[in-house]
ROFI-707198 format. One record per residue (C-alpha): x, y, z; residue number from 1. Coordinates in nm, 2 decimals, always signed. Layout:
BEGIN
<fiti><u>X</u><v>Y</v><w>Z</w><pos>NUM</pos></fiti>
...
END
This chain:
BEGIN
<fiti><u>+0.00</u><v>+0.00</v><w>+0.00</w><pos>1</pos></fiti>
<fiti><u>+0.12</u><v>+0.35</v><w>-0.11</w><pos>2</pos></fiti>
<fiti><u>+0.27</u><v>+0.56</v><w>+0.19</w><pos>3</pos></fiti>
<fiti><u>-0.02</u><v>+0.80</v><w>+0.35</w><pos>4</pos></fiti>
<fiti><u>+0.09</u><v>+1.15</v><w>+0.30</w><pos>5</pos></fiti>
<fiti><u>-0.19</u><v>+1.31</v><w>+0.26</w><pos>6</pos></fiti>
<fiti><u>-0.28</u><v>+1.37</v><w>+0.64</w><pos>7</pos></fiti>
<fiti><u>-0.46</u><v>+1.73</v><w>+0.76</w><pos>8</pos></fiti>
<fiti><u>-0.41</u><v>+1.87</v><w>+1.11</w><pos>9</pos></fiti>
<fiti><u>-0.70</u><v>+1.92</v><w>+1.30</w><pos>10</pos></fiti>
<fiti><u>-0.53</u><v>+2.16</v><w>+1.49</w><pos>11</pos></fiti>
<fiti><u>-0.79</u><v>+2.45</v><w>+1.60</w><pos>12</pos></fiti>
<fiti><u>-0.75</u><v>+2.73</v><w>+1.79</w><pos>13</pos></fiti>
<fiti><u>-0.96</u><v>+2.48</v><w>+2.08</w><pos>14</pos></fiti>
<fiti><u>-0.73</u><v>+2.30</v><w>+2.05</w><pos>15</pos></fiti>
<fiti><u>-0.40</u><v>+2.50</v><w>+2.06</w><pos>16</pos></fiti>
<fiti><u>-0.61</u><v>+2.64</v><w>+2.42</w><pos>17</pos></fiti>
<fiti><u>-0.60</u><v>+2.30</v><w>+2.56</w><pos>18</pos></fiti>
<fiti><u>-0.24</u><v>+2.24</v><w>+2.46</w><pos>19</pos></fiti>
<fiti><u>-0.18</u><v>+2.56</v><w>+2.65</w><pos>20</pos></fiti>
<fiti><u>-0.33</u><v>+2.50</v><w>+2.99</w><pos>21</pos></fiti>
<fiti><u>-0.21</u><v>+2.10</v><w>+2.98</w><pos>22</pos></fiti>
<fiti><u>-0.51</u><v>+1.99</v><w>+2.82</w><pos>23</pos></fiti>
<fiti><u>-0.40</u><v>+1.85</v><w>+2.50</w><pos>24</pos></fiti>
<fiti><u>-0.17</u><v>+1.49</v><w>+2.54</w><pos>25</pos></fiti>
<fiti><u>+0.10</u><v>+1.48</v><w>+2.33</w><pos>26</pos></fiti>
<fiti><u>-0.04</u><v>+1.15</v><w>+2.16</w><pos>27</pos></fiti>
<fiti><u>-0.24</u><v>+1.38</v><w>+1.94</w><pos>28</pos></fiti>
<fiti><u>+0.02</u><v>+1.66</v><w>+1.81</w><pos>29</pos></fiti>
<fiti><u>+0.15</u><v>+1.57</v><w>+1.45</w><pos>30</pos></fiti>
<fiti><u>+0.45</u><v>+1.40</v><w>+1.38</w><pos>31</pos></fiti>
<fiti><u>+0.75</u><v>+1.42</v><w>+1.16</w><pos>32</pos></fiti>
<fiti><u>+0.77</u><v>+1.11</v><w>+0.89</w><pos>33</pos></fiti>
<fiti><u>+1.11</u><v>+1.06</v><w>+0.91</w><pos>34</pos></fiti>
<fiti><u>+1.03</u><v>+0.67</v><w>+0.84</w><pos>35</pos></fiti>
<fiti><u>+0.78</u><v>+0.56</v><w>+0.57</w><pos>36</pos></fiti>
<fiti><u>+0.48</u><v>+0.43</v><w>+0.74</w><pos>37</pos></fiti>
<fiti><u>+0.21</u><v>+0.21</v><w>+0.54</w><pos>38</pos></fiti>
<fiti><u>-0.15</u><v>+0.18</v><w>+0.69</w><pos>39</pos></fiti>
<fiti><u>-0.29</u><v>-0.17</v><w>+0.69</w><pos>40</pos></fiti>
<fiti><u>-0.04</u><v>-0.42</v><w>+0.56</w><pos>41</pos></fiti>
<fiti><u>+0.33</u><v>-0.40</v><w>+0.47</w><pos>42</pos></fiti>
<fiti><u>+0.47</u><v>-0.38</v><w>+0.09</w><pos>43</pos></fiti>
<fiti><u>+0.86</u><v>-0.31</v><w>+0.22</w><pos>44</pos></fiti>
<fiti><u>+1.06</u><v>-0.44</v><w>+0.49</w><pos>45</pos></fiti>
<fiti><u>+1.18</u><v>-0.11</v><w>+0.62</w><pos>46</pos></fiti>
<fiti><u>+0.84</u><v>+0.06</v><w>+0.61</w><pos>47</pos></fiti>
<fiti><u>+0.64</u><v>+0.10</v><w>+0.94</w><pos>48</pos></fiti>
<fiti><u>+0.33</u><v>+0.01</v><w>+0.92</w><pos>49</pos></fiti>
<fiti><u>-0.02</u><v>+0.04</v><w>+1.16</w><pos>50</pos></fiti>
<fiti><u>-0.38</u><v>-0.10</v><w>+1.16</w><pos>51</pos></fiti>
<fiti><u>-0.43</u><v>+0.28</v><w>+1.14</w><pos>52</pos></fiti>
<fiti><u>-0.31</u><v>+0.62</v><w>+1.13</w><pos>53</pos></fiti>
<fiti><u>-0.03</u><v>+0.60</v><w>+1.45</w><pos>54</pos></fiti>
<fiti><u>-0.04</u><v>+0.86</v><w>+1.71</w><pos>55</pos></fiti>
<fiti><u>+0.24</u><v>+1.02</v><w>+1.77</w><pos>56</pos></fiti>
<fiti><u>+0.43</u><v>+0.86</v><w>+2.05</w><pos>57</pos></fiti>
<fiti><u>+0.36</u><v>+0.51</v><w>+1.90</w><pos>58</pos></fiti>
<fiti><u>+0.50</u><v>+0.60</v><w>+1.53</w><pos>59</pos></fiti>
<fiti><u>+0.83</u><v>+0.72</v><w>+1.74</w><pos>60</pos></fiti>
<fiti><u>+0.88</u><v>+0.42</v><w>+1.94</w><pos>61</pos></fiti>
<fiti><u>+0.79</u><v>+0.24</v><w>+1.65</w><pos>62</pos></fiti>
<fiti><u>+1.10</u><v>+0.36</v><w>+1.46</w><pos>63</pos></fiti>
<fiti><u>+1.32</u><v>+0.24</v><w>+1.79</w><pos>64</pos></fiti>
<fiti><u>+1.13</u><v>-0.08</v><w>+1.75</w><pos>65</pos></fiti>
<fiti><u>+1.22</u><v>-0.14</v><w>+1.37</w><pos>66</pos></fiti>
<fiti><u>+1.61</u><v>-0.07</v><w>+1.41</w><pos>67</pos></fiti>
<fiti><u>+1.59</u><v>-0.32</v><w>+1.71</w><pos>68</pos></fiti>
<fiti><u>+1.41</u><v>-0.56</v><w>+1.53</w><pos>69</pos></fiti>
<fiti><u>+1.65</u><v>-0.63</v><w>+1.26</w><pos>70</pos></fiti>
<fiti><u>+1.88</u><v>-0.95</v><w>+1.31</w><pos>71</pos></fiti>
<fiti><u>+2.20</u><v>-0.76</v><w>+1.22</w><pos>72</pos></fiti>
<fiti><u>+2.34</u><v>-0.41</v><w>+1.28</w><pos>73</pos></fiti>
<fiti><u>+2.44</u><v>-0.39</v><w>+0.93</w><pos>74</pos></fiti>
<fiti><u>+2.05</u><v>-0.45</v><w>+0.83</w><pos>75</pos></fiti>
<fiti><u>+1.95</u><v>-0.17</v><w>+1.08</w><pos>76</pos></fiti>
<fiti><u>+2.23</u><v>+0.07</v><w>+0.91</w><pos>77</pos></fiti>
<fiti><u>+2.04</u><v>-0.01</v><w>+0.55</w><pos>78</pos></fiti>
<fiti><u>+1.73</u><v>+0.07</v><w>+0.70</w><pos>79</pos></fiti>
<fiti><u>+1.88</u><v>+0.41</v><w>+0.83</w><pos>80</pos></fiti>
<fiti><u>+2.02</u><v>+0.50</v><w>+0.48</w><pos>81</pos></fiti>
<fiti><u>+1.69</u><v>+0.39</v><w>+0.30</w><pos>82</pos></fiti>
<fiti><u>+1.46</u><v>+0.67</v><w>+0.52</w><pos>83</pos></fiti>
<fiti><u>+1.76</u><v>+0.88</v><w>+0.51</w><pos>84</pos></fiti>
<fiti><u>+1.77</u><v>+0.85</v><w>+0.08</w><pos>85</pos></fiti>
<fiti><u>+1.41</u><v>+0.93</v><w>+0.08</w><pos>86</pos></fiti>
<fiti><u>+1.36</u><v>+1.21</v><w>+0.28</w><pos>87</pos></fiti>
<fiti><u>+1.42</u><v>+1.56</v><w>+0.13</w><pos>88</pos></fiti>
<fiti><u>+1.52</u><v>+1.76</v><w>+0.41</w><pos>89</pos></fiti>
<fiti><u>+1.83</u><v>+1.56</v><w>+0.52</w><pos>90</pos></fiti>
<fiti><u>+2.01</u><v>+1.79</v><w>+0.83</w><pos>91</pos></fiti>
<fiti><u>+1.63</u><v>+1.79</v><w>+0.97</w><pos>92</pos></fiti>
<fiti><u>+1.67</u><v>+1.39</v><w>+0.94</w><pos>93</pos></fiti>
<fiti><u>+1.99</u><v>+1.38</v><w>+1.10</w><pos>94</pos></fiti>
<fiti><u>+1.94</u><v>+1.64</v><w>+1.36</w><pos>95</pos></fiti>
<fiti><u>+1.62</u><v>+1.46</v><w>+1.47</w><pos>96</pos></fiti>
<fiti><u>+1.83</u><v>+1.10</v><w>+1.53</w><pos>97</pos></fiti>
<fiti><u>+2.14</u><v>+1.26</v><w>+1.67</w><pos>98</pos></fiti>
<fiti><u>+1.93</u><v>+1.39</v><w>+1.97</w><pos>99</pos></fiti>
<fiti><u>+1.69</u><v>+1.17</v><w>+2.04</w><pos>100</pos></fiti>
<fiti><u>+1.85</u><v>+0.84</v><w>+2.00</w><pos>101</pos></fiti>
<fiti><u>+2.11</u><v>+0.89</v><w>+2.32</w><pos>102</pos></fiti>
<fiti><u>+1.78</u><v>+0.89</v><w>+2.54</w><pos>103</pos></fiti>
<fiti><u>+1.63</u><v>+0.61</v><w>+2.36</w><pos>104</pos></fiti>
<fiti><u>+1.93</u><v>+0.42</v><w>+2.42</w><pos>105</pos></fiti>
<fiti><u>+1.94</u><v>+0.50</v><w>+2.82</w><pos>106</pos></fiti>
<fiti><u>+1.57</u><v>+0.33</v><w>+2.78</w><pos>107</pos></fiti>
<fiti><u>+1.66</u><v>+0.00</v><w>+2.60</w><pos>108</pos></fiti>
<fiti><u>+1.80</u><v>-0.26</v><w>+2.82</w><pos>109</pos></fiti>
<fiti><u>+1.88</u><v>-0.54</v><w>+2.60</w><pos>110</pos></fiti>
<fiti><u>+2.27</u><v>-0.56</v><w>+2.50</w><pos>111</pos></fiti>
<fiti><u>+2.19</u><v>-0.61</v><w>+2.15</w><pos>112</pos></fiti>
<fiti><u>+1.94</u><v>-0.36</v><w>+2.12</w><pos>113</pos></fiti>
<fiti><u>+2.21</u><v>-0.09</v><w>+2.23</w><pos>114</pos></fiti>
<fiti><u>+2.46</u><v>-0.17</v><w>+2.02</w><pos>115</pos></fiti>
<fiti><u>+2.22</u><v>-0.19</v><w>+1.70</w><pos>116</pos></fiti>
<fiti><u>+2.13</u><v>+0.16</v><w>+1.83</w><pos>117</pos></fiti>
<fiti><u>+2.48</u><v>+0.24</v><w>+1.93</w><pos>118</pos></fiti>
<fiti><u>+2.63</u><v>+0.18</v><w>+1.63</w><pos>119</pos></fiti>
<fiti><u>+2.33</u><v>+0.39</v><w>+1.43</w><pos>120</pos></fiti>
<fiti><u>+2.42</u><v>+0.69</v><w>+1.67</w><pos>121</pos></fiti>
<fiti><u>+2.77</u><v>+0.66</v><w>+1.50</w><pos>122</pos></fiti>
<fiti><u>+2.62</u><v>+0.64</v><w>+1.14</w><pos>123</pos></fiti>
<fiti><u>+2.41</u><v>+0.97</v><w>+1.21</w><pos>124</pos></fiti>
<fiti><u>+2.69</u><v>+1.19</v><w>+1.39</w><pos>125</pos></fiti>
<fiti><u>+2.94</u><v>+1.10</v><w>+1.14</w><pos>126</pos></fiti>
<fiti><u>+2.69</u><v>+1.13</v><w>+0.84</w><pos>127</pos></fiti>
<fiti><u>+2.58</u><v>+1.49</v><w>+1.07</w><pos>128</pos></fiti>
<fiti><u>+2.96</u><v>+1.63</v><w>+1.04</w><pos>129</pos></fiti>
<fiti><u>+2.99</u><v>+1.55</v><w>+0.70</w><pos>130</pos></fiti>
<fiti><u>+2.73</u><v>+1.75</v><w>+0.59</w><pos>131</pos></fiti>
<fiti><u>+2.72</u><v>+2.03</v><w>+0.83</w><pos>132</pos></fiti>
<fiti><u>+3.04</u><v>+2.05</v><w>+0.60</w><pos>133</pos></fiti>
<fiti><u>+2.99</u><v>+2.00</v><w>+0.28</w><pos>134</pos></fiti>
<fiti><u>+2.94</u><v>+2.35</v><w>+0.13</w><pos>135</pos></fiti>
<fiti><u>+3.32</u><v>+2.38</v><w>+0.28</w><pos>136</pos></fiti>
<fiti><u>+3.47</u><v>+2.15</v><w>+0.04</w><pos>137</pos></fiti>
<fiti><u>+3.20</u><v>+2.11</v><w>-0.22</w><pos>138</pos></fiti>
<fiti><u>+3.31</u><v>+2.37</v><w>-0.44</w><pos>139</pos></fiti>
<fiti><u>+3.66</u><v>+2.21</v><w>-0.49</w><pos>140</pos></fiti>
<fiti><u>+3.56</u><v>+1.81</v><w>-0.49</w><pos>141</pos></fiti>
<fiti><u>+3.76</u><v>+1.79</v><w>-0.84</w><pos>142</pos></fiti>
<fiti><u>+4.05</u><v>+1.52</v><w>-0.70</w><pos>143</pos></fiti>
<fiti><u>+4.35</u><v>+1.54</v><w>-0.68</w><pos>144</pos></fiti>
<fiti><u>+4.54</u><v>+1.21</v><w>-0.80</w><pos>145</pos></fiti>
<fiti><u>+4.72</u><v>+1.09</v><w>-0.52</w><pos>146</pos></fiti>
<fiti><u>+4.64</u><v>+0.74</v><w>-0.43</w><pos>147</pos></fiti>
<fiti><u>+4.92</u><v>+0.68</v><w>-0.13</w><pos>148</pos></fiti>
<fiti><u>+4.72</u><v>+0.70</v><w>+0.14</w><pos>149</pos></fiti>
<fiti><u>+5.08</u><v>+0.70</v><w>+0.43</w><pos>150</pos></fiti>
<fiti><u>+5.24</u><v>+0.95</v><w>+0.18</w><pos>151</pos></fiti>
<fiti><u>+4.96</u><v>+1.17</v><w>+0.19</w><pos>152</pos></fiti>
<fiti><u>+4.92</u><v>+1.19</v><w>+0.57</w><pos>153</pos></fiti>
<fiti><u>+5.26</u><v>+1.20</v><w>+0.66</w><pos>154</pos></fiti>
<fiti><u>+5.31</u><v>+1.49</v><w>+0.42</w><pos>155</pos></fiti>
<fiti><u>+5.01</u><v>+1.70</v><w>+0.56</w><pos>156</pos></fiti>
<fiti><u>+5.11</u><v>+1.59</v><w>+0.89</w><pos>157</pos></fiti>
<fiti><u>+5.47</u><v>+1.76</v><w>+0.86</w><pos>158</pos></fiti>
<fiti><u>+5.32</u><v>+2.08</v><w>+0.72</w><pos>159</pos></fiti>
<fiti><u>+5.06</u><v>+2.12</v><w>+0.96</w><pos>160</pos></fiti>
<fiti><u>+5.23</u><v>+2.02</v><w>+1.28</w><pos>161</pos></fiti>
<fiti><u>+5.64</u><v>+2.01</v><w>+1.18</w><pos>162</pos></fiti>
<fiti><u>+5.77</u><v>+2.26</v><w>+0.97</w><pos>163</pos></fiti>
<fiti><u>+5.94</u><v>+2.55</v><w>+1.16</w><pos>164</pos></fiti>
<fiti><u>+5.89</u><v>+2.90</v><w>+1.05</w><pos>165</pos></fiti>
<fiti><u>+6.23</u><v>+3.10</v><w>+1.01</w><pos>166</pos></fiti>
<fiti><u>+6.07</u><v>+3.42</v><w>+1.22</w><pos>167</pos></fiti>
<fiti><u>+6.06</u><v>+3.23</v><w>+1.54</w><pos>168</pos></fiti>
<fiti><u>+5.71</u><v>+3.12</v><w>+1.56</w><pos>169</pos></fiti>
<fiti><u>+5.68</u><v>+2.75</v><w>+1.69</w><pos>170</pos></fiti>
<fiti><u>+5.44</u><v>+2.62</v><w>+1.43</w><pos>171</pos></fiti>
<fiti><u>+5.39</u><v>+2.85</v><w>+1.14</w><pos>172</pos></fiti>
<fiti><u>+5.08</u><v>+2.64</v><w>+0.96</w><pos>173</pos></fiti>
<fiti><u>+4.93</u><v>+2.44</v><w>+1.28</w><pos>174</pos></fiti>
<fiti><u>+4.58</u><v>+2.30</v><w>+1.14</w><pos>175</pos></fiti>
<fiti><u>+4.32</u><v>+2.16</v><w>+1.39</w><pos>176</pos></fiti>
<fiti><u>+4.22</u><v>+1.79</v><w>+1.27</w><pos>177</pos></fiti>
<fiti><u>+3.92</u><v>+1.87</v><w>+1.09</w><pos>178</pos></fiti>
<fiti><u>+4.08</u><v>+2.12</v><w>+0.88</w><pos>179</pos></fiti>
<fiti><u>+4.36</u><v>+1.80</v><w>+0.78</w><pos>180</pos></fiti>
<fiti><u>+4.04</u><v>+1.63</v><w>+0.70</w><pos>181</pos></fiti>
<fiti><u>+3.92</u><v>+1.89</v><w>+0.46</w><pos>182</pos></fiti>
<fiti><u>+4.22</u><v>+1.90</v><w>+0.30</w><pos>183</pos></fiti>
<fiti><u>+4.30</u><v>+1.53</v><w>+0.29</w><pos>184</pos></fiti>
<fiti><u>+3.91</u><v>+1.47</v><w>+0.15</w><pos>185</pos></fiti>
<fiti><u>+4.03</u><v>+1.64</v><w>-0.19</w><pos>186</pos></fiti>
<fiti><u>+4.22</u><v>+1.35</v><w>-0.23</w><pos>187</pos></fiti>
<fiti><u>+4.13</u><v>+1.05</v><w>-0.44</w><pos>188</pos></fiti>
<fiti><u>+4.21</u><v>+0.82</v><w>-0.21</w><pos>189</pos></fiti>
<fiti><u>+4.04</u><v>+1.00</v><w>+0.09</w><pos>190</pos></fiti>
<fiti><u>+3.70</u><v>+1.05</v><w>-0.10</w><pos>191</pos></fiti>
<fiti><u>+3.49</u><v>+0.83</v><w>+0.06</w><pos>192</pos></fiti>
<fiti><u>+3.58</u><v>+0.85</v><w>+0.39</w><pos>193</pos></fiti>
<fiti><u>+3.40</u><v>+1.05</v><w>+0.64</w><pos>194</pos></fiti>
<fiti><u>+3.57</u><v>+1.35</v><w>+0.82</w><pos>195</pos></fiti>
<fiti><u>+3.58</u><v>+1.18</v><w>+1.10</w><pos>196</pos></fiti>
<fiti><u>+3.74</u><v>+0.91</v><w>+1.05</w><pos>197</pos></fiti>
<fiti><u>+3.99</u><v>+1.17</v><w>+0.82</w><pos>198</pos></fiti>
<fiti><u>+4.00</u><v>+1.36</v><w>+1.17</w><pos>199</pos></fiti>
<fiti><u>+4.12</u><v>+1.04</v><w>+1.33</w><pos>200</pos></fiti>
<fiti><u>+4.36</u><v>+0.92</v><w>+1.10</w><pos>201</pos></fiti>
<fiti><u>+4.54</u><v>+1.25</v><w>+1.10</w><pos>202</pos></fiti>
<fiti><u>+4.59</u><v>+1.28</v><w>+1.47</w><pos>203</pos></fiti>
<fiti><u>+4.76</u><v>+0.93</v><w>+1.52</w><pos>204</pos></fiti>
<fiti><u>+4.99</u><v>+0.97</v><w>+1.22</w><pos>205</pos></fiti>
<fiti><u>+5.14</u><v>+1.32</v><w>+1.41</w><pos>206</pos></fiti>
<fiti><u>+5.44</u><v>+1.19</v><w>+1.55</w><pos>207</pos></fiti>
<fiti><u>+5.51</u><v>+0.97</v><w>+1.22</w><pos>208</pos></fiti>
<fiti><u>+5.65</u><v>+1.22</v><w>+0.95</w><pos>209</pos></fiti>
<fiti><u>+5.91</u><v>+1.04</v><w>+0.82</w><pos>210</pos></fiti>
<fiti><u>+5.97</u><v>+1.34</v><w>+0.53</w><pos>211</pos></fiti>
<fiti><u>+6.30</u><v>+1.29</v><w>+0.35</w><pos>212</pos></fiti>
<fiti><u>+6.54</u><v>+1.60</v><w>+0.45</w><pos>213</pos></fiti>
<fiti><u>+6.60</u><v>+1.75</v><w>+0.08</w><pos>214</pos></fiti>
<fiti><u>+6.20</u><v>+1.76</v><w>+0.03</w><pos>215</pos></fiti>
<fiti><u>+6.13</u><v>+1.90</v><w>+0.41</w><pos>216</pos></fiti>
<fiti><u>+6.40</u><v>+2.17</v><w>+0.26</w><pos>217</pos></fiti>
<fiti><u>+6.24</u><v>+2.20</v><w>-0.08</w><pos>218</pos></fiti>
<fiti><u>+5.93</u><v>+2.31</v><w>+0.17</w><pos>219</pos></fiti>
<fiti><u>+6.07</u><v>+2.53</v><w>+0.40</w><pos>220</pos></fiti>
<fiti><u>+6.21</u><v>+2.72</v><w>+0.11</w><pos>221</pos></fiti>
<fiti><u>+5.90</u><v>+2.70</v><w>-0.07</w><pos>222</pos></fiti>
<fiti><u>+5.70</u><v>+2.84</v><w>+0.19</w><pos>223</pos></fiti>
<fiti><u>+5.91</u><v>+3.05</v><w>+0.37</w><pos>224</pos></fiti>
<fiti><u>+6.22</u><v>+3.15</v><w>+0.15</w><pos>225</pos></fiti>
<fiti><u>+6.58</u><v>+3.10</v><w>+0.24</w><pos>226</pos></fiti>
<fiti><u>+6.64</u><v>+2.78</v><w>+0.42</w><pos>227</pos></fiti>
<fiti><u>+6.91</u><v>+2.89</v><w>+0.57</w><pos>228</pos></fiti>
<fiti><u>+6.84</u><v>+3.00</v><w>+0.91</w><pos>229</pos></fiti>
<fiti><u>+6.66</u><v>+2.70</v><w>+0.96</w><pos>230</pos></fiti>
<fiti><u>+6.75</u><v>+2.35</v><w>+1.16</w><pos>231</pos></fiti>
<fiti><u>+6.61</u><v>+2.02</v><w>+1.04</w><pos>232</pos></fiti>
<fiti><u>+6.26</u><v>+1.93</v><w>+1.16</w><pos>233</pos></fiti>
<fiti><u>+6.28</u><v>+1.69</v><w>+1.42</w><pos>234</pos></fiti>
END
């Protein structure tokens, strides 16, 4: 059956008096459709679906219910990405998820349950960053061909957190981690993963340079001018 979308608030100005001195339950407000729902019975196996039209507490425990239900986390990620796909206004979706799912997860009390619901926390935070930042690096997604992932790192690494500037400041480029990962997502390699994990990998490969003294020269000069006041990095 076809997903009801067609649903009209009875929402009156009675109404919005009750809400206002405690009169109105919360049952009866609208709700978001973040999942599909079907009425009557199911055509898809991540659909919701109800004898009839769900009030609004039981459509939201409903969605807890379905991500539980699945045998595998992996299943409960698809399901995630499958509402996610199909609903237009995608920071609303995320934003919804990322807030209430900690407190649904204080609720649940079987181990499985929390790490299905766990684990889709994860998916939506990480999913959240990387498009809170997408108009950042959006504009300049053409790649650049470097497929060495160690290379890569351990070069950004050295100029944001080795190279020494010649007129006495301590770290002349200094990055914080999620600018590395903007930088390192223009990167063929580093495409498709998300900042997060870019932020990660950047901060444990700090102490790990390894850059060859002629090019760490080649750098300083580049950057800075004359190499000659200037000690090797350590």
């Amino acid at each position: 059956m076809a997903e009801q979308t067609d649903y009209q608030s009875g929402y009156s100005e009675f109404e919005r008096f009750k809400k206002h001195f405690g009169l109105k339950h919360q049952d009866s407000l609208e709700f978001t459709p973040y999942f599909r729902y079907e009425i009557g019975e199911a055509t898809h196996p991540y659909h919701l679906h109800f004898a009839e039209r769900p009030t609004r507490r039981r459509y939201q425990n409903d969605i807890i219910n379905l991500l539980c239900y699945f045998s595998s986390v992996e299943e409960a990620i698809e399901c995630l990405e499958y509402h996610y796909h199909h609903f237009d206004e995608k920071e609303r979706f995320l934003r919804y998820f990322k807030f209430s799912l900690p407190a649904r997860i204080q609720l649940v009390s079987g181990k499985e349950d929390k790490i299905r619901l766990d684990t889709c926390l994860e998916w939506v935070i990480d999913n959240y960053e990387s498009y809170k930042m997408e108009p950042v690096y959006v504009g300049a997604r053409a790649e650049i061909k470097g497929k060495d992932r160690d290379k890569i790192l351990r070069l950004f690494s050295f100029l944001f957190n080795d190279i020494k500037d010649p007129n006495g400041s301590e770290y002349a480029m200094k990055a914080t981690s999620l600018g590395t990962a903007i930088a390192l997502h223009q990167f063929e390699s580093f495409k498709n993963s998300a900042l997060s994990s870019l932020q990660k990998e950047a901060s444990e490969i700090r102490t790990a340079t390894n850059i060859p003294e002629q090019l760490q020269e080649e750098l300083r000069a580049f950057f800075y001018g004359s190499t000659s006041k200037l000690s090797p990095s350590k």
